[in-house]
PAKE-140719 format. One record per residue (C-alpha): y, x, z. Coordinates in steps of 0.02 Angstrom, whole numbers, plus 50000, padded with zeros to 5 digits. Layout:
<nodes>
{node {Y X Z}} ...
</nodes>
This chain:
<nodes>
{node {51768 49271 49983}} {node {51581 49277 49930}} {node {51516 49138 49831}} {node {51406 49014 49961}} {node {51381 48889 49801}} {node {51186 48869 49788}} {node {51126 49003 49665}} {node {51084 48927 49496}} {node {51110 49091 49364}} {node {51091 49258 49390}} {node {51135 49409 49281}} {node {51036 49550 49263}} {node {51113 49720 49199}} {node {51002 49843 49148}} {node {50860 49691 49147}} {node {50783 49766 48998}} {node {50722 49893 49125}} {node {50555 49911 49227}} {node {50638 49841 49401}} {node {50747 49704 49293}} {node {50615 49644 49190}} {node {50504 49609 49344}} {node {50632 49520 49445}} {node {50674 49424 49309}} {node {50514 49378 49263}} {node {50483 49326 49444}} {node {50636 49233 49461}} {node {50631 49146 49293}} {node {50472 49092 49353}} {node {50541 49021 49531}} {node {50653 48895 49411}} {node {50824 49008 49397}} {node {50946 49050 49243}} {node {50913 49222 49211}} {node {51042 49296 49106}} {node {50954 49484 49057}} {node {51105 49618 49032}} {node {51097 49774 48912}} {node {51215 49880 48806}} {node {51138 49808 48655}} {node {51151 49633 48649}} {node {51018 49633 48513}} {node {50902 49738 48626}} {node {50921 49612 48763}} {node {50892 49450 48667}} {node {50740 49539 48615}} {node {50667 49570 48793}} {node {50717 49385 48854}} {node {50596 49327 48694}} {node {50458 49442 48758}} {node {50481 49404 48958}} {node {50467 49182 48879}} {node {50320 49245 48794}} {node {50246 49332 48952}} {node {50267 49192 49054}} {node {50206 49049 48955}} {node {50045 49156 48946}} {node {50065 49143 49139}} {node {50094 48959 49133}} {node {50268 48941 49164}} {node {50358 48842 49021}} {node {50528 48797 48972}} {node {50606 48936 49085}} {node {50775 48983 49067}} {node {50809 49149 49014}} {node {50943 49231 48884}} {node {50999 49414 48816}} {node {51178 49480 48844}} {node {51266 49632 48815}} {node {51300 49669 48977}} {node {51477 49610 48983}} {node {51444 49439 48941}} {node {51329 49450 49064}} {node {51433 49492 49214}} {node {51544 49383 49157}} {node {51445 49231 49167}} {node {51356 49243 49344}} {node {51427 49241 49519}} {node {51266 49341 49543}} {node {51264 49510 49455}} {node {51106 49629 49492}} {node {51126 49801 49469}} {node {50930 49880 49423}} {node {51000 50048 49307}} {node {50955 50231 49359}} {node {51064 50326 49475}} {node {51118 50418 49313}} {node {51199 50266 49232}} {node {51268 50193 49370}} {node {51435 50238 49397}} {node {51479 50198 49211}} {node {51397 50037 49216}} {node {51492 49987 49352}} {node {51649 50048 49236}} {node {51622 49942 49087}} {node {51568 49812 49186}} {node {51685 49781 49309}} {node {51843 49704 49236}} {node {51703 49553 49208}} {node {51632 49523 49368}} {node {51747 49375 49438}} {node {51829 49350 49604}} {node {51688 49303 49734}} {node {51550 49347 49636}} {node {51405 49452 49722}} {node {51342 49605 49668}} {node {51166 49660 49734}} {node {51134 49857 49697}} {node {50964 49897 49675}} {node {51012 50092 49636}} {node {50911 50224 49699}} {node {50996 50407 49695}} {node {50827 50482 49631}} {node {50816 50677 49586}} {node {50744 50645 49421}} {node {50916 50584 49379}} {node {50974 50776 49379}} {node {50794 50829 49315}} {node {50710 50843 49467}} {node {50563 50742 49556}} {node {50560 50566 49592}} {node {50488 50616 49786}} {node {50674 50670 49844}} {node {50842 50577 49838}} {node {50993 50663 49802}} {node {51152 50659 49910}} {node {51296 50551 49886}} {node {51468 50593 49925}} {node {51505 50390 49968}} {node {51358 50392 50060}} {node {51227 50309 49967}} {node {51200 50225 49818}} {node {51254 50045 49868}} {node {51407 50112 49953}} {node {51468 50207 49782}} {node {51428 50041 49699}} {node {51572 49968 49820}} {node {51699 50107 49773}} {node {51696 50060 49588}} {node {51714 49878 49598}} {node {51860 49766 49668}} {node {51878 49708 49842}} {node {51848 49529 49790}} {node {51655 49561 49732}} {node {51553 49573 49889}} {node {51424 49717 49866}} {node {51255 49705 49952}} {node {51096 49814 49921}} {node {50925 49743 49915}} {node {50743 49760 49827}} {node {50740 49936 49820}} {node {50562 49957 49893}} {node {50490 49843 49792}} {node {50392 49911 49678}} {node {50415 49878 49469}} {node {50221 49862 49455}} {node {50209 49734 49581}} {node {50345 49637 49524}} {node {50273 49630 49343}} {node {50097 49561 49404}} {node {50137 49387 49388}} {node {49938 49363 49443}} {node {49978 49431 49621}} {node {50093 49419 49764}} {node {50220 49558 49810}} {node {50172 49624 49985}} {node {50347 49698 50031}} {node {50486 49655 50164}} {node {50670 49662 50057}} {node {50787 49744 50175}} {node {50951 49672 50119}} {node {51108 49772 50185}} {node {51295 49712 50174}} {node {51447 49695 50280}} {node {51484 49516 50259}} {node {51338 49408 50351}} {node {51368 49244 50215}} {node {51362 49356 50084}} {node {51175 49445 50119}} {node {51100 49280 50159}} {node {51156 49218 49970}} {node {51020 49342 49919}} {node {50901 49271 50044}} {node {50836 49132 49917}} {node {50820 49245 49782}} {node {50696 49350 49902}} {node {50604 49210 49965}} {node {50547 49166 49795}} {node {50463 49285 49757}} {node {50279 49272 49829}} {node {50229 49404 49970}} {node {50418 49442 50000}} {node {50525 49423 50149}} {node {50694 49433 50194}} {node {50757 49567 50329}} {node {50921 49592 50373}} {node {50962 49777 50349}} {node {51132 49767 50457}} {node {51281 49834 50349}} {node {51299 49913 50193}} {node {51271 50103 50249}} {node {51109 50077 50314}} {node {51067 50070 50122}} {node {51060 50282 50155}} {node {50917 50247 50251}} {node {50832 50101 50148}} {node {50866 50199 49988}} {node {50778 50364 50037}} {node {50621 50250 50073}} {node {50583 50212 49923}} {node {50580 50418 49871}} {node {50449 50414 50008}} {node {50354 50261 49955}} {node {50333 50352 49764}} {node {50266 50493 49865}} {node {50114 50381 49934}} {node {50104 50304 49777}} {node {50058 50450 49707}} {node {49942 50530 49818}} {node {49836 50365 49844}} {node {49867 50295 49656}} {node {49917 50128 49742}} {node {50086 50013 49732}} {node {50155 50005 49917}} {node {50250 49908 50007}} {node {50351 49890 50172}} {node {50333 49781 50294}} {node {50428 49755 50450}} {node {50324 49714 50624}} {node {50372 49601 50774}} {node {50501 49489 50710}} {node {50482 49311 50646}} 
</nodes>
């Protein structure tokens, strides 16, 4: 069963990266215990002292985040995010996995992007499981609950403590409890909403998206967003 305790810590693996830093910063900075994952446990302390630093210049003191090697990380969270390229995924998920602990959620925020093989960031590249999120669920036990989420939010956005984050999340997952457990982690960040993206192969669709938002970032030298019209 998913965890439906009130989320209090979160790990982050691959948090030393563009997308992890900026959710952690902007979750540190919501009040949560933000637990930033890397190979190098060293590597990762360092990054947790530079994201304290980075937010006390933004005015938010005495938040609570620590540096893992990754392990120790999924080991100590009921909520693991998932922010490394396409590329590292799959062994991530392999070192990783014997950690994660009965019930605990696992959001993917994996994008199969072509630069992963050398190509351009503009296209996605196919899956055999589908998508991203759904080859996320093949490598992991059936008692973690895999759900995708924040993969059109931009790194850029996220880091800019100074400004909200116009972007809808489209969370997607097969269990119901277990995609709104990642509701409150969207809601706090500013500008962002939570939309349910029905179940965890609609990621396909919410995945290729975000090959198509880089696109338009690129032409119009912007940071885009989604948003989703005439619901409530």
């Amino acid at each position: 069963m998913p965890n439906t305790q009130p989320i209090n810590r979160v790990a982050i693996i691959g948090g030393t990266g563009d997308q992890g830093k900026g959710l952690a910063l902007r979750w540190a900075k919501a009040g949560f215990d933000i637990i930033v994952g890397s190979r190098a446990a060293e590597r990762a302390a360092d990054a947790a002292s530079e994201m304290r630093d980075e937010l006390a210049k933004a005015g938010a003191a005495n938040v609570a985040i620590s540096g893992a090697h990754n392990l120790e990380a999924a080991a100590n969270s009921n909520i693991v995010v998932l922010t490394v390229p396409f590329a590292a995924q799959i062994n991530t998920l392999k070192e990783i996995r014997d950690k994660l602990q009965p019930g605990t959620i696992l959001i993917d925020v994996t994008v199969p992007l072509e630069p992963a093989v050398g190509g351009k960031p503009t296209r996605v590249l196919g899956v055999w499981a589908g998508s991203a999120a759904e080859q996320c669920k093949e490598q992991v036990a059936d008692t973690v609950t895999v759900v995708s989420a924040f993969h059109n939010v931009g790194a850029e956005a996220l880091a800019d403590l100074s400004h909200e984050v116009e972007c809808d999340v489209i969370v997607c997952g097969d269990k119901k409890d277990a995609k709104e457990q990642v509701r409150p982690l969207v809601e706090a960040i500013p500008g962002c909403r939570f939309v349910d993206g029905g179940v965890l192969a609609n990621s396909r669709t919410v995945e290729a998206m975000t090959a198509l938002l880089i696109g338009i970032n690129i032409r119009y030298k912007g940071h885009t967003g989604i948003r989703i019209t005439g619901i409530s």
